[in-house]
VMD Tcl script that draws the C-alpha trace (Angstrom):
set ca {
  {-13.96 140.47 45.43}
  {-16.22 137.96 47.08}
  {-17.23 135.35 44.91}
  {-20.80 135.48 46.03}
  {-21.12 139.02 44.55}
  {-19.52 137.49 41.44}
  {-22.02 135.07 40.94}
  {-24.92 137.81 41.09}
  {-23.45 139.17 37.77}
  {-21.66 135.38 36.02}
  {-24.62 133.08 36.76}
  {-27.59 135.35 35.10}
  {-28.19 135.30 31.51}
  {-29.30 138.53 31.52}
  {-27.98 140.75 34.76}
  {-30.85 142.49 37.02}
  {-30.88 145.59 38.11}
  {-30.35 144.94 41.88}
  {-27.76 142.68 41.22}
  {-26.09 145.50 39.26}
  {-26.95 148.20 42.02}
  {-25.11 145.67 44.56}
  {-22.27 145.44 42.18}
  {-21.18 148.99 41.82}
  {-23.03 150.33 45.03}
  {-20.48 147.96 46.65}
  {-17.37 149.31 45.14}
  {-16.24 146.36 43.37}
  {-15.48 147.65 39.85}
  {-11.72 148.28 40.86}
  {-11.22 144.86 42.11}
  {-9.49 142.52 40.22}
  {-10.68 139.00 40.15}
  {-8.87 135.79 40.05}
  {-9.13 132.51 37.75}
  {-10.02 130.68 40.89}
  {-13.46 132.47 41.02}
  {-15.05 130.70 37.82}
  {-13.77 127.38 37.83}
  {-15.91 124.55 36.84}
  {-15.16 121.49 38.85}
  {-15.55 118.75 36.87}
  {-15.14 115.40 37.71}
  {-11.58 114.38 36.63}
  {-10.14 110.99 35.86}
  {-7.89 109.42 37.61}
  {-4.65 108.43 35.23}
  {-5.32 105.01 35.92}
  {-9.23 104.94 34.52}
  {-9.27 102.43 31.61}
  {-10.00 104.69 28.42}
  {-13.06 103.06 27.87}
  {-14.86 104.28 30.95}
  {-14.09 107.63 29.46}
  {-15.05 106.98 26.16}
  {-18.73 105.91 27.49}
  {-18.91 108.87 29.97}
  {-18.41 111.99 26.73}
  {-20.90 109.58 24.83}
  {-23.67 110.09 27.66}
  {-22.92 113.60 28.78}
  {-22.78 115.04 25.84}
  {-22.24 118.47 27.57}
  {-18.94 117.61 28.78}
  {-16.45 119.59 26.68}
  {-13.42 118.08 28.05}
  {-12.46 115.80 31.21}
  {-9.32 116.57 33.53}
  {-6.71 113.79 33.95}
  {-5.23 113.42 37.95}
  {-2.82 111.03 39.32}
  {-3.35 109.64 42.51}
  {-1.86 112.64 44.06}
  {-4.68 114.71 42.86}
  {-2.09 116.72 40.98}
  {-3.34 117.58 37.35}
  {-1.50 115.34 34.48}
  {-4.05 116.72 31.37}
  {-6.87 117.33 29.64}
  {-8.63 115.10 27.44}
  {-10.78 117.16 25.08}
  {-14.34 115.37 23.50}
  {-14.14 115.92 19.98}
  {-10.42 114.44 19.96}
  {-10.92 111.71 22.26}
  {-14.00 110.53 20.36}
  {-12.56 110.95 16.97}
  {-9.67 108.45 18.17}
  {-11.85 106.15 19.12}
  {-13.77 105.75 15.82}
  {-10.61 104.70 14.22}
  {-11.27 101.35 12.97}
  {-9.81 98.68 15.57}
  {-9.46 101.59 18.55}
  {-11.62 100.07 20.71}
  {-10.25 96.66 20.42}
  {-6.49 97.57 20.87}
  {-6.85 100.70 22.87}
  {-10.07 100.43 25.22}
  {-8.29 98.36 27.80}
  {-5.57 101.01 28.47}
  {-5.74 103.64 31.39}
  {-5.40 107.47 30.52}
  {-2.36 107.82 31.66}
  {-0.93 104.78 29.08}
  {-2.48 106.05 26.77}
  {-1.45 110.32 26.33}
  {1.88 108.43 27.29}
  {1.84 106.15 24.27}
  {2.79 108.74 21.59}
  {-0.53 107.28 19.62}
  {-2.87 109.55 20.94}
  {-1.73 112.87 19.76}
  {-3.82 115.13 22.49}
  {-2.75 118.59 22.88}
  {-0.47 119.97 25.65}
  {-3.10 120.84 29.03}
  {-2.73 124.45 30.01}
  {-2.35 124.46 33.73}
  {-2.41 127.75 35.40}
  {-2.53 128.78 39.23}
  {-5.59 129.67 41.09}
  {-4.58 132.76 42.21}
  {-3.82 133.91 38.64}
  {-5.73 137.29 37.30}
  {-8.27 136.55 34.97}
  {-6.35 139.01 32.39}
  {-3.09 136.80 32.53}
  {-5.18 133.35 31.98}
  {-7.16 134.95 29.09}
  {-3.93 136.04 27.58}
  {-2.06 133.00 27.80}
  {-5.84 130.95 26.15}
  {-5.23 133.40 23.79}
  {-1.48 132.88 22.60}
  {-2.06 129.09 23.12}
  {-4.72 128.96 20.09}
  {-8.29 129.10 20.08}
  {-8.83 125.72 20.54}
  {-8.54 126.13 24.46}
  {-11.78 128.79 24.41}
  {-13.70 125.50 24.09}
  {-11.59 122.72 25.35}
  {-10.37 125.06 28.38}
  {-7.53 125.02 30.82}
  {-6.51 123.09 34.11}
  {-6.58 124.97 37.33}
  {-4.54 123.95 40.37}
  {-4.45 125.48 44.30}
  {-1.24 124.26 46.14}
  {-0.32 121.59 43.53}
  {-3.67 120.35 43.20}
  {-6.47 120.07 40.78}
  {-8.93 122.74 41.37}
  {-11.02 122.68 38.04}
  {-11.58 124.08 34.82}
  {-12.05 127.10 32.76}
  {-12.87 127.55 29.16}
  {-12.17 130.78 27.73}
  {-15.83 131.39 26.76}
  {-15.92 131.50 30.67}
  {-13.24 134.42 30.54}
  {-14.29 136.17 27.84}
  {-17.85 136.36 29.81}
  {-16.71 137.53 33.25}
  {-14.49 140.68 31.53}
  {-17.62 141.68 29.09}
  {-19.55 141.40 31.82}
  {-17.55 143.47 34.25}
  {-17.10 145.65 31.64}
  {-21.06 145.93 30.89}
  {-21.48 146.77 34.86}
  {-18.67 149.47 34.14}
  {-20.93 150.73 31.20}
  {-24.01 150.05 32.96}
  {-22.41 152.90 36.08}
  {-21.53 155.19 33.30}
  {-24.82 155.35 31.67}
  {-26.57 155.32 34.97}
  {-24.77 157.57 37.64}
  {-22.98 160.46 37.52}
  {-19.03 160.42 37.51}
  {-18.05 163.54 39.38}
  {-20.52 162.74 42.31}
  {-21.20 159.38 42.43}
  {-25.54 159.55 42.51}
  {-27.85 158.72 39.71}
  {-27.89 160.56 36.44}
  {-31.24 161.51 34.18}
  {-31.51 158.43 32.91}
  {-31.66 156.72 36.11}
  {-33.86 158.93 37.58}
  {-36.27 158.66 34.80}
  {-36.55 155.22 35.76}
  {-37.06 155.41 39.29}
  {-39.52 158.65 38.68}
  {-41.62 156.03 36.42}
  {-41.48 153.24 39.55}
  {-42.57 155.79 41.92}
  {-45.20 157.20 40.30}
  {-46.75 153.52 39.10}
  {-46.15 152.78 42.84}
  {-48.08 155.93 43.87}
  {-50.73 155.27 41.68}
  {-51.53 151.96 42.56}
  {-51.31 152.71 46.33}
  {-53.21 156.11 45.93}
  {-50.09 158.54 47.58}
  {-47.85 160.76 46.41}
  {-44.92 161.35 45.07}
  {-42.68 164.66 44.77}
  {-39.87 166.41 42.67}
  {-37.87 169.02 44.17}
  {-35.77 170.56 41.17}
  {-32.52 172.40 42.64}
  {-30.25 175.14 41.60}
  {-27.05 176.16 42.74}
  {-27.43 180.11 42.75}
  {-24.50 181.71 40.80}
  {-22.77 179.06 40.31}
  {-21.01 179.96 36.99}
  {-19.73 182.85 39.14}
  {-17.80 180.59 41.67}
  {-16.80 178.19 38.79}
  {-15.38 181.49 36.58}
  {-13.97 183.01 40.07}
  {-12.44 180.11 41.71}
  {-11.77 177.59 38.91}
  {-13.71 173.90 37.57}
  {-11.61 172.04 40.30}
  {-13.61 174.31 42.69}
  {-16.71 173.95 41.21}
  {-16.65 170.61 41.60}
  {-15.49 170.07 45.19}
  {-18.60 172.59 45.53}
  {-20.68 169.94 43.82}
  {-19.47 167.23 45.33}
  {-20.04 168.96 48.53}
  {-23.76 170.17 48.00}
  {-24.36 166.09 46.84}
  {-23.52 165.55 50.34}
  {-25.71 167.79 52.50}
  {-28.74 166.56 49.60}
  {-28.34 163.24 51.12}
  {-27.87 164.49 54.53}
  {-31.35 166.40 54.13}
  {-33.21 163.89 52.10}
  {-34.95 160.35 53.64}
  {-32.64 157.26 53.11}
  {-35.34 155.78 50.32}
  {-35.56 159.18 48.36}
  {-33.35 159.72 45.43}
  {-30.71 162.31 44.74}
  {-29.55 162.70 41.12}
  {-27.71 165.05 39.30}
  {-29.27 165.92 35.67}
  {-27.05 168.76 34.61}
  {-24.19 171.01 35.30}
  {-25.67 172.33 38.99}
  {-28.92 170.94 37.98}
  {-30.00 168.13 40.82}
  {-33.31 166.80 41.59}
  {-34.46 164.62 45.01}
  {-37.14 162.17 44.24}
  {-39.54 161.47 46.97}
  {-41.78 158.07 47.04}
  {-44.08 157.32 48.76}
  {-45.78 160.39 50.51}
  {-48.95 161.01 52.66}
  {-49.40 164.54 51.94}
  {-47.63 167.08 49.88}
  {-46.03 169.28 52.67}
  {-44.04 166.44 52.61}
  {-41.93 167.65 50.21}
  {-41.66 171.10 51.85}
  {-40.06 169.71 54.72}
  {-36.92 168.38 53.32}
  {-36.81 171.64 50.70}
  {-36.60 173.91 53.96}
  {-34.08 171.06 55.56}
  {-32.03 171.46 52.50}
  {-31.93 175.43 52.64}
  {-31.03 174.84 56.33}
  {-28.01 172.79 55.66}
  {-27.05 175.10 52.51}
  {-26.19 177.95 55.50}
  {-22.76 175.93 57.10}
  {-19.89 177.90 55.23}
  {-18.50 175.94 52.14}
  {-14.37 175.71 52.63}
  {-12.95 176.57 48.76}
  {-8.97 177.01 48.89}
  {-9.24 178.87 51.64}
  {-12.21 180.90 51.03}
  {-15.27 180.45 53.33}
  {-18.14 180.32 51.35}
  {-22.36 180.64 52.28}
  {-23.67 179.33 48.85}
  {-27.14 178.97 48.26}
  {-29.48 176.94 46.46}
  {-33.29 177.77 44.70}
  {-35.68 174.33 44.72}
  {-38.86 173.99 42.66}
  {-41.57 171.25 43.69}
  {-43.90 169.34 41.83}
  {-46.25 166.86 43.16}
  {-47.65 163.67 41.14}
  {-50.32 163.40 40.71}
  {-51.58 166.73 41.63}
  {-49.65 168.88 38.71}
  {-50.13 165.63 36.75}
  {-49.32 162.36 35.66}
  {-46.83 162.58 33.14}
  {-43.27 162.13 33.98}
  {-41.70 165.05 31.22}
  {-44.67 167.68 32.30}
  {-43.49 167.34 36.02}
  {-40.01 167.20 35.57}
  {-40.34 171.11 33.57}
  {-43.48 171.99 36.44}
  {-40.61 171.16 38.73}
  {-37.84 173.32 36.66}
  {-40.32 176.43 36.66}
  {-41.41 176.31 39.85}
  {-37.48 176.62 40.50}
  {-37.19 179.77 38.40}
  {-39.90 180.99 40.09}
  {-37.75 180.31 43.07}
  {-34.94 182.52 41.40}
  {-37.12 185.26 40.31}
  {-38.16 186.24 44.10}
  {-34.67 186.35 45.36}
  {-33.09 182.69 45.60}
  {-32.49 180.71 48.64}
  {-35.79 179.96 49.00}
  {-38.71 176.89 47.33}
  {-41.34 177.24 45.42}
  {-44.05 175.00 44.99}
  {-45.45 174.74 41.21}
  {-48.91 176.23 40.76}
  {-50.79 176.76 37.40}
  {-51.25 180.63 38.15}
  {-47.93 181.11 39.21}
  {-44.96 179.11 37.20}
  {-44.84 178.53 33.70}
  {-43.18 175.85 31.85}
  {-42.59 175.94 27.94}
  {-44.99 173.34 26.62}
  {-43.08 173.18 23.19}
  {-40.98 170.50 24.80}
  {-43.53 168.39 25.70}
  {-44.52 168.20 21.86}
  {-41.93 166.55 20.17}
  {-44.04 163.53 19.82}
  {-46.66 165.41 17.62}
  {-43.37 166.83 15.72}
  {-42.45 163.41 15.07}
  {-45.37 162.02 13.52}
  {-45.18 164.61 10.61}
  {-41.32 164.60 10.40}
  {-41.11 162.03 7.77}
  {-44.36 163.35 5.43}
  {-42.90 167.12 5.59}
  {-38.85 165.91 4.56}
  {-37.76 167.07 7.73}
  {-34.86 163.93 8.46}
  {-32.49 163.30 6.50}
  {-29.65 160.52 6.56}
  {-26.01 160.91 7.13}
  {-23.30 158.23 6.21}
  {-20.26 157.75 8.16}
  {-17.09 155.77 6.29}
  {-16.25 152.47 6.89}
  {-12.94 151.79 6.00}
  {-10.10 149.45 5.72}
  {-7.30 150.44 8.35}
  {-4.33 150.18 6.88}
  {-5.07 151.95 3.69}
  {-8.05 154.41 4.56}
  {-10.27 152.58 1.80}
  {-13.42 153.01 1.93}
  {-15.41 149.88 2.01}
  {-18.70 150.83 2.83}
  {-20.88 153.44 5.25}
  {-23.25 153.24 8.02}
  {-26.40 154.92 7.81}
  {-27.24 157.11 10.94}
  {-31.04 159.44 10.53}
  {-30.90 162.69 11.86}
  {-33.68 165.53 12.84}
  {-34.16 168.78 10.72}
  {-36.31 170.49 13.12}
  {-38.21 173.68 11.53}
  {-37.92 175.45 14.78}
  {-35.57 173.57 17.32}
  {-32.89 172.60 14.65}
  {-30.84 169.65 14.72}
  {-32.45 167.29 17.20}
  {-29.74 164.33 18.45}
  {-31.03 160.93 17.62}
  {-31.14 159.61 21.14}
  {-33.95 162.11 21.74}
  {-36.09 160.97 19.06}
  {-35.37 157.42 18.34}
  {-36.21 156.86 22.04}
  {-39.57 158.74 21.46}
  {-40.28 156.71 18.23}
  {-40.31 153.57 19.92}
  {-42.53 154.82 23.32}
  {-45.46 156.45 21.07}
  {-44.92 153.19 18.31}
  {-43.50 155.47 15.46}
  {-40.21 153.40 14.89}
  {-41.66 151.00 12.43}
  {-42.66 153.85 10.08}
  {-39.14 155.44 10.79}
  {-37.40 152.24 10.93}
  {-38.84 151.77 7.11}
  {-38.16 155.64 5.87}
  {-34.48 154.75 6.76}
  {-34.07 151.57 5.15}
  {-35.90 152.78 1.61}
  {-33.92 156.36 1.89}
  {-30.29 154.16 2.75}
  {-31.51 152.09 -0.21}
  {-31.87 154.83 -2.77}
  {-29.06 156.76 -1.69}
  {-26.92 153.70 -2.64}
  {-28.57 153.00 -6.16}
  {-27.88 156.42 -6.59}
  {-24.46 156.44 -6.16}
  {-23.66 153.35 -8.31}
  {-25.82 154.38 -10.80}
  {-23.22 157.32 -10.90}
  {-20.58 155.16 -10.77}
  {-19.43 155.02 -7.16}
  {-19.24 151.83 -6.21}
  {-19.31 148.83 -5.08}
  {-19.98 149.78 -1.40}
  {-21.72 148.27 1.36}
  {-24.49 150.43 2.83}
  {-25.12 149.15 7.03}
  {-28.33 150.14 8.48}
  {-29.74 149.96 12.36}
  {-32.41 147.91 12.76}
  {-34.51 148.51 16.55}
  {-35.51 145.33 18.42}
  {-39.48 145.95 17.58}
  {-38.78 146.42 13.75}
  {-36.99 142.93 13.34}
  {-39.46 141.29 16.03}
  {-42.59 142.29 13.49}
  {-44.01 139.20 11.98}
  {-43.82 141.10 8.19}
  {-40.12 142.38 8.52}
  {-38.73 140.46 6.42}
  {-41.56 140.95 3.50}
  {-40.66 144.78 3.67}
  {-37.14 144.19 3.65}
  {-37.79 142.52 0.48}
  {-40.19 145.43 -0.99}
  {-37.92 147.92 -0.43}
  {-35.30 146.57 -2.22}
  {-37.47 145.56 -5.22}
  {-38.62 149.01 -5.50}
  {-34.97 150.74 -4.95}
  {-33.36 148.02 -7.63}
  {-30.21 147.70 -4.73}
  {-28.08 144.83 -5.26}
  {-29.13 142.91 -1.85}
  {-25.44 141.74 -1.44}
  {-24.15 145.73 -0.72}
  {-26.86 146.10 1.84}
  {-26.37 145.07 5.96}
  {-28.31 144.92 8.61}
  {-26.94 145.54 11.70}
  {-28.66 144.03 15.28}
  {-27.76 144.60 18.48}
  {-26.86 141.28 20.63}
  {-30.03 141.47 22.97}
  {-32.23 141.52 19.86}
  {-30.93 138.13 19.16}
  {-31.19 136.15 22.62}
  {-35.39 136.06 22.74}
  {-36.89 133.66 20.80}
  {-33.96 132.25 19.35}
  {-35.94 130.03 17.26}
  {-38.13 132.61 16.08}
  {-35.26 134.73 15.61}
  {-32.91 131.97 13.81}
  {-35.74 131.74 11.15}
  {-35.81 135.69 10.59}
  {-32.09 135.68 10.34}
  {-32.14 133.09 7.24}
  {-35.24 134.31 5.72}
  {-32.85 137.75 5.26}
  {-29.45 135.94 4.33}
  {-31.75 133.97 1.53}
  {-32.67 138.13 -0.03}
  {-28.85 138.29 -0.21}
  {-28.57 140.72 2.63}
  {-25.46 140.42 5.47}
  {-25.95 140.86 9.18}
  {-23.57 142.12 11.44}
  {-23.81 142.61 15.28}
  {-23.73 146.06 16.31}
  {-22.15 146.36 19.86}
  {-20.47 143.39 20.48}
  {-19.04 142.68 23.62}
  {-21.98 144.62 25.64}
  {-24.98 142.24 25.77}
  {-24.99 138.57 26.48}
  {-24.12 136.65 23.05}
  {-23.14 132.81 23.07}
  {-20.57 130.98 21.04}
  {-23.33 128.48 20.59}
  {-25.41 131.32 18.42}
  {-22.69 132.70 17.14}
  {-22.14 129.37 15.29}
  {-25.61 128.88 14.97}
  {-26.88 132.52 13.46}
  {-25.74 133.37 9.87}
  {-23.75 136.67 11.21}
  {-21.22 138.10 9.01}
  {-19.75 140.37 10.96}
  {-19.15 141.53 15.00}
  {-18.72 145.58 15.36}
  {-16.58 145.69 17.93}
  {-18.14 148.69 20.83}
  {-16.49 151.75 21.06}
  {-16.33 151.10 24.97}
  {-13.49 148.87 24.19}
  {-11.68 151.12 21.93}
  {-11.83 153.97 24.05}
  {-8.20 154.47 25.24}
  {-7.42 151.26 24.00}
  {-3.82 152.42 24.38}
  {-4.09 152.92 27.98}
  {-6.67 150.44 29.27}
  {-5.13 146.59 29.18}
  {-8.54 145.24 29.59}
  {-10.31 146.75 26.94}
  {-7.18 145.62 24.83}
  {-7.53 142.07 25.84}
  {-11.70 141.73 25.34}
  {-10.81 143.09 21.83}
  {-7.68 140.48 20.91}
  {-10.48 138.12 22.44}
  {-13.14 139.06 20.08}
  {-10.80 139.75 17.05}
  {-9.48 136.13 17.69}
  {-13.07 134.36 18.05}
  {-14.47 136.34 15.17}
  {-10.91 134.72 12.92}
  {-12.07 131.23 14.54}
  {-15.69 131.48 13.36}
  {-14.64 133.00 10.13}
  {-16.62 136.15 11.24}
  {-15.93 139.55 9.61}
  {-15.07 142.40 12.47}
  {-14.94 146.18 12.02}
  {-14.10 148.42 15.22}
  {-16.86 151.63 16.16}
  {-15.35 154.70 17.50}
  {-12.04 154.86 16.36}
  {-10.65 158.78 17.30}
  {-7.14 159.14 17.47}
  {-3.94 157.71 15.94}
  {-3.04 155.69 18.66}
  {-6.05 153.46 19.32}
  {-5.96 153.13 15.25}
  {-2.26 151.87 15.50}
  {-3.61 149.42 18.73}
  {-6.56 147.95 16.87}
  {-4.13 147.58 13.46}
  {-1.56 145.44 15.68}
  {-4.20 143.66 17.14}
  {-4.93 142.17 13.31}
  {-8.48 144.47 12.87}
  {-8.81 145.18 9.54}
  {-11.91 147.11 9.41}
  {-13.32 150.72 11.66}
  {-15.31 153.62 11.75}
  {-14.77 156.77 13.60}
  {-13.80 160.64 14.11}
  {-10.18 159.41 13.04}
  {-11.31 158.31 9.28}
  {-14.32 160.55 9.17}
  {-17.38 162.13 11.15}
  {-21.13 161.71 9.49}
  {-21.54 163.33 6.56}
  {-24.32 164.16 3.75}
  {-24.51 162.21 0.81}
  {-22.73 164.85 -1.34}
  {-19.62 165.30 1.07}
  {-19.79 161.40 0.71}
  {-18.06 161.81 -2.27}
  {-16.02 164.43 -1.64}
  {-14.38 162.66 1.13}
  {-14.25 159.78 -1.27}
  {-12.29 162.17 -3.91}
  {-10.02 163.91 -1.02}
  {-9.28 160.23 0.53}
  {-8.07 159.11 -3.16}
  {-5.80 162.14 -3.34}
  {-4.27 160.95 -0.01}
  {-0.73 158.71 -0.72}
  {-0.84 155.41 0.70}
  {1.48 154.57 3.29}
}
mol new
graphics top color blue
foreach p $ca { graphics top sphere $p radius 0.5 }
foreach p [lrange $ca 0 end-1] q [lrange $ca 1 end] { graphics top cylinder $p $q radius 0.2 }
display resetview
């Protein structure tokens, strides 16, 4: 990996898009980086600088965390760390007998008792370093380690530096999961929606166009049922390809389901723009396909819609788009349509969720699920998180992702956001007052409920009203709600610790926390992201970010439970690793209130190892 694409992604507090783009575009995931990428070159001492000169230089920079020790061959000798060095020095009579003395007489005096200096090679992987900071003690994720290149000194690394780069490689990892498509490498729904939004603000405000050509594969099930899913997605893969091929280089192909795609075009003059590249794609779709053997004509069906002709909201042209492709289907296939209001039809019940939404809560339509929390060892159940779901008279179950997204576009989270703190509240009043208990009831809190200048007062209702003892009840934040307005935020987070209530971070690992406000924020507890217990088993990264965390979170006296725990073996992983606490499909999915208890009873009947 170049170190100048590293830098895009280690220098920015919070990563930007393009820099991301760059990242994976480029191919760089797979690479493994070395130590020598994020040293810090520090000034070091020579082993002959008197120990005063020292002293004076940590009391002026107070930013300097620790100071290298070289001898005249530039070769590294050790490192003196701050807090010791100064704490030695405020001895009475330290000064007078010991300021005169260089470095180098003085770590080889026996009276200062400094700690051995790590001192790794360059060219060492980033997971070996952080594993040896790691077995060393967590003294060295401050103080740091030594690097050398060809015997001499080369800088220094903390293991805050470490632990950064791997969360944040493995946040542009998450960030090309979430955003493109794995079986064909171009954007998924979600990034299209984004890009759909830019281009039609762009179009707006420059008075064009901008189109959506929705396309089909034509009997595909039939090729995937005849030929096998190995098939079918060569086929994919393949029909990605010729999109590309047909499209301009700044329009967008993404894939949004199964053999769903959609090309995104910016930036038109006229609308039979659109129809050009539809016809170029059905012209490329006639080269034979080769499928074990089998030469294969496949076709495709497009739909258009044009913004801001069939309008200028994003979800209405997506679906004018989708039946302007049936329409497509419906007279024969291989061929486009282009959406008209006389001629396709799109079901306008999906556009209405929003409407739905507003009278969800009033008509007793969500309800709250509760998944276990449990201690690992013994399957004891210490507490539950509290996760809302959709009762939907007509569509059923509607998944939270859908909704909670919607609630906090059309400003409806605060009023949901409330519903499922009073309703978490009750639930757990209820079931002590029935004599299950003491248990610890975790609730999501969004970014805009904590940020509103009267959180904290209806924190404070609500558990007035429900009678909860605030000491079973936690909050859980994610990290990016904490880094804005840390002052502002700092306040909030004390104003709820005085009520009683914990806080935990939900997520950790996957934004961009500090050690600094870790120490600084009265947290009680890191939830460690699923991301890194996926496949924990398998994956030596995600095992090392997690010893990191588990070993940072024992350093700050921080409480840690693991999300997403689903089979034996990444419980077994996470036990070794000394977590205590997790969640997941392993222990238990969501469940009602009343199976709450039954798993309770069924858990009890279960012998202890």
């Amino acid at each position: 990996m170049k170190s100048t694409h590293l830098q895009q992604i280690t220098t920015q507090s919070s990563p930007g898009h393009a820099a991301l783009y760059a990242f994976i575009e480029d191919d760089r995931l797979r690479e493994a980086p070395t130590v020598r990428e994020i040293t810090r070159a520090l000034d070091a001492a020579a082993a002959g600088t008197p120990c005063l000169q020292v002293l004076e230089r940590f009391l002026l920079e107070k930013s300097l965390y620790a100071i290298p020790v070289v001898n005249d061959a530039g070769e590294p000798q050790a490192l003196v760390d701050r807090n010791m060095f100064i704490e030695f020095f405020a001895k009475p009579y330290s000064r007078e007998l010991y300021a005169r003395w260089t470095i180098g007489e003085l770590h080889r005096s026996g009276d200062y008792r400094g700690h051995e200096a790590i001192i790794v090679d360059a060219d060492s992987s980033i997971e070996d370093v952080a594993r040896i900071i790691i077995d060393a003690g967590m003294r060295h994720m401050v103080t740091g380690i030594i690097v050398r290149a060809a015997g001499r000194y080369a800088g220094v690394v903390s293991g805050h530096d470490l632990l950064n780069l791997i969360t944040q490689r493995k946040q542009a990892e998450l960030f090309y999961l979430s955003h493109y498509d794995h079986l064909t490498g171009v954007p998924n729904r979600v990034l299209l929606a984004d890009r759909l939004s830019h281009a039609c603000l762009e179009a707006e405000r420059k008075e064009r166009r901008a189109a959506l050509l929705f396309i089909d594969v034509d009997r595909f099930k039939k090729i995937n049922d005849s030929l096998g899913h190995s098939c079918g997605d060569s086929l994919l893969r393949t029909l990605v390809g010729r999109l590309r091929q047909s499209a301009r280089k700044s329009d967008t192909v993404a894939r949004i389901g199964g053999d769903e795609f959609v090309v995104l075009m910016e930036n038109l003059d006229e609308a039979a723009g659109a129809a050009v590249v539809a016809e170029r794609i059905l012209q490329t779709m006639r080269e034979p396909v080769e499928l074990l053997g089998h030469r294969l004509v496949v076709t495709v069906s497009i739909g258009i819609a044009i913004f801001p002709d069939d309008g200028q909201d994003i979800s209405r042209l997506l679906a004018k788009a989708d039946a302007a492709m049936y329409e497509a289907k419906a007279t024969g296939r291989n061929t486009f349509r282009v959406y008209t209001d006389g001629g396709a039809h799109y079901d306008p019940t999906r556009l209405s969720l929003e409407s739905d939404l507003r009278h969800a809560i009033d008509n007793g339509e969500l309800r709250l699920h509760f998944q276990p929390q449990v201690r690992i060892a013994t399957r004891q159940m210490l507490g539950v998180e509290a996760l809302v779901r959709w009762q939907h008279p007509v569509r059923g179950m509607i998944s939270p992702i859908e909704f909670i997204t919607l609630a906090e576009e059309c400003g409806l989270i605060l009023r949901l956001g409330e519903w499922v703190l009073r309703e978490a509240c009750r639930q757990l009043r209820e079931w002590e007052s029935s004599g299950h208990g003491p248990l610890r009831m975790s609730v999501n809190v969004s970014a805009v409920q904590f940020h509103q200048q009267d959180f904290v007062t209806v924190l404070r209702t609500v558990l007035d009203e429900t009678g909860v003892d605030p000491n079973h009840i936690e909050l859980e934040l994610t990290e990016s709600v904490l880094m804005h307005n840390v002052d502002d935020v700092l306040q909030t987070l004390q104003e709820i610790r005085a009520l009683g209530v914990s806080l935990a971070i939900d997520d950790f690992g996957t934004g961009f926390s500090s050690l600094n406000y870790l120490r600084r924020f009265p947290i009680n507890r890191l939830k460690i992201d699923q991301s890194f217990v996926r496949g924990i088993e398998q994956t030596p990264a995600n095992a090392s970010i997690t010893r990191a965390i588990i070993s940072m979170a024992q350093s700050l006296s921080l409480e840690i439970v693991a999300e997403g725990i689903e089979t034996g073996d990444e419980k077994q992983v996470l036990e070794d690793l000394g977590c205590e606490e997790g969640q997941g499909y392993y222990f238990a999915r969501p469940l009602a209130a009343s199976a709450v208890l039954e798993w309770l009873r069924s858990v009890d009947r279960t012998p202890r190892r």
